[in-house]
N, C-alpha and C positions, 0 to 999 in steps of 0.2 A: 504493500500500500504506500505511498504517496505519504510523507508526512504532513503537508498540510490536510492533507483533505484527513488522515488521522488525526490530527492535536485538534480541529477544529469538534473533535466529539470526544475530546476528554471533557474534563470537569478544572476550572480554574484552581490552581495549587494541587493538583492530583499528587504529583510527585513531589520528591524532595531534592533532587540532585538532576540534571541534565547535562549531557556531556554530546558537545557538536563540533563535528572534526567534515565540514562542509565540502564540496568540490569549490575549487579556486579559481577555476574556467581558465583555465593553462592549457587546453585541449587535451587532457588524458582520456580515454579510453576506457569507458564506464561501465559498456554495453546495454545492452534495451531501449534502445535509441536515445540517450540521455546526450545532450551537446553539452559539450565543457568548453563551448567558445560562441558564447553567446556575447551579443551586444550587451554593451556595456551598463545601459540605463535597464535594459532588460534582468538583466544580473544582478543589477543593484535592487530594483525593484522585488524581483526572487527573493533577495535574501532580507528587506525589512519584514516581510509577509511570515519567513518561517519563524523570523525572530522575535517577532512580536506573539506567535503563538507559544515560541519555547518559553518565553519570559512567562507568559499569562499562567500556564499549568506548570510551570515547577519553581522550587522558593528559593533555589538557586541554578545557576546557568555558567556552564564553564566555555569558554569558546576556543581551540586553539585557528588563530587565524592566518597558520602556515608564515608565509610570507610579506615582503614590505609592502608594496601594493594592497594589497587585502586584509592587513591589518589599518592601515588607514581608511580605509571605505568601512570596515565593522565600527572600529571609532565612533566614525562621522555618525553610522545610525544611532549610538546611544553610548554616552562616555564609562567604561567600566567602574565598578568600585574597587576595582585593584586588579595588579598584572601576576601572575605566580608564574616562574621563570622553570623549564624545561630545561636543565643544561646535562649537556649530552658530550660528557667527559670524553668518550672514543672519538667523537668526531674528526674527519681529518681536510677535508675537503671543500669547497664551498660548494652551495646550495645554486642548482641549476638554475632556479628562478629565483634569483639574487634574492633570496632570506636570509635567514638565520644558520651560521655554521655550527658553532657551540649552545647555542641555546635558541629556546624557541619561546615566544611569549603567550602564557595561556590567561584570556581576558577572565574575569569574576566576575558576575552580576546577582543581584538579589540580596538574600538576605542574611548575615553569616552573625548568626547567633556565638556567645562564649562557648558554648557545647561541641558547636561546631568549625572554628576557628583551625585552619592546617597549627601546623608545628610551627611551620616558619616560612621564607615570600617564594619559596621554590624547593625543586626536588634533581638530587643529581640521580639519573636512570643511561645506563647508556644505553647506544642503540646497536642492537643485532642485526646484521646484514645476510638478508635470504636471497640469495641469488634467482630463486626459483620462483620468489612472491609476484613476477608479475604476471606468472600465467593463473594468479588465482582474484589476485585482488590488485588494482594498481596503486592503493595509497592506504597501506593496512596502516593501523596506528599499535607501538609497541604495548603489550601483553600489561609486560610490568608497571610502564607507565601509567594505564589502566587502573593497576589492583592499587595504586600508590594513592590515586588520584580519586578514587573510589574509598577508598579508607579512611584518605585526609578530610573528604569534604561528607560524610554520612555517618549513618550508624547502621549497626544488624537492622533486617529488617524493613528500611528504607527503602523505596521504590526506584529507581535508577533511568531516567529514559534515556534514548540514543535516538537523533531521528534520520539521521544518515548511517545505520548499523552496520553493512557493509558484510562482512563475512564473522561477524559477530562477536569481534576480543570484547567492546563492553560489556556485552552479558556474559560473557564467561568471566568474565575479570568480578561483576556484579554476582554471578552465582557463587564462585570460591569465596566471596567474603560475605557470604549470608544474606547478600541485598536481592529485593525481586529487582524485573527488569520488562521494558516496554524497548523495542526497536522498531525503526520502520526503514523498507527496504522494499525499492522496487522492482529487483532484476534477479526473478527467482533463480539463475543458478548461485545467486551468491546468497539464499535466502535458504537454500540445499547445503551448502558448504558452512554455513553458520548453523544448522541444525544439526549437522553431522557433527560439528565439535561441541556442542551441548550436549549432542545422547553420550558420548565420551567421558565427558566433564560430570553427567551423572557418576559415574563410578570411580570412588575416592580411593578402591584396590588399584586402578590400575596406572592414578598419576599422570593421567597423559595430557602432556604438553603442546603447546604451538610447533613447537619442535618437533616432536614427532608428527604434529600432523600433517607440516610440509613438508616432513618426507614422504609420509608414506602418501601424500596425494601426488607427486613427486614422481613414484614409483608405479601410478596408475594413469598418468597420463598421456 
């Protein structure tokens, strides 16, 4: 489903937590006929529409907004209540779409209770490099950044949405740490490949990782 046309039938404050890792319109390759190089006012307009629905149903909003370009346009729609810094110690390279090399800025919006407060204004996670990830997803978002991010900003039990879920780290990263989880995702082979590492992710015998599951899809390709 479409995340707009899903958030527009939740309930205001349903959740507690949202975490939106957005297409950049850099023209990646999305599949389902999704264009990732859309005009620009077009784009812009896209993205107040989802934003104003993620703000509306959850009582916090995490955004990372990749890159310089599109960090300035998220801005411009609604100034954050603070930046929490992604630094990404392995890093060695620059960032193909002049971003961020060592760190990435991840905006906060809504409501951040004493309860809820991270530890402190960022998280060092480095980033694992999957040779193989672009035949399954082109813009996975890391595991552990996920569970870090997920931990810092909720509690057990808190409801977790994703509205660009993609092949599913947030709800796994959401289920290992006790939280439920809402995604929405349009392009059912990656709506397959994120159900397949949750029936996984049910069985705490067998430990299985991101890691094991790009190989072993890897292995089947």
């Amino acid at each position: 489903m479409d995340c707009l046309e899903g958030m527009k039938q939740m309930r205001t404050g349903e959740v507690h937590l949202a975490f939106a890792d957005p297409p950049y319109n850099v023209g990646k390759d999305y599949g389902n006929g999704y264009n990732d190089e859309q005009d620009k006012i077009k784009y812009l307009k896209w993205c107040k529409e989802w934003f104003n629905e993620l703000e509306r149903v959850s009582d916090l909003v995490l955004i990372t907004p990749g890159v310089v370009n599109y960090l300035d346009w998220i801005i411009k729609i609604k100034r954050p209540k603070g930046i929490y810094c992604h630094y990404k110690s392995n890093t060695r390279g620059p960032s193909p779409f002049r971003g961020f090399a060592r760190w990435e800025p991840i905006l906060v919006y809504g409501k951040l209770s004493k309860r809820h407060q991270p530890s402190g204004d960022g998280c060092n996670i480095s980033i694992t490099y999957q040779r193989d990830i672009g035949k399954l997803h082109p813009a996975p978002k890391s595991e552990k950044l996920l569970i870090h991010l997920i931990k810092e900003f909720s509690n057990e039990g808190n409801i977790v949405l994703d509205p660009f879920i993609g092949s599913g780290t947030t709800a796994i990263a959401a289920k290992k740490l006790g939280r439920n989880f809402i995604g929405f995702e349009t392009n059912p082979e990656y709506v397959e490949l994120a159900n397949r590492r949750l029936i996984k992710t049910d069985n705490p015998k067998n430990h299985y990782t991101s890691d094991d599951w790009f190989k072993e899809v890897k292995e089947t390709v």
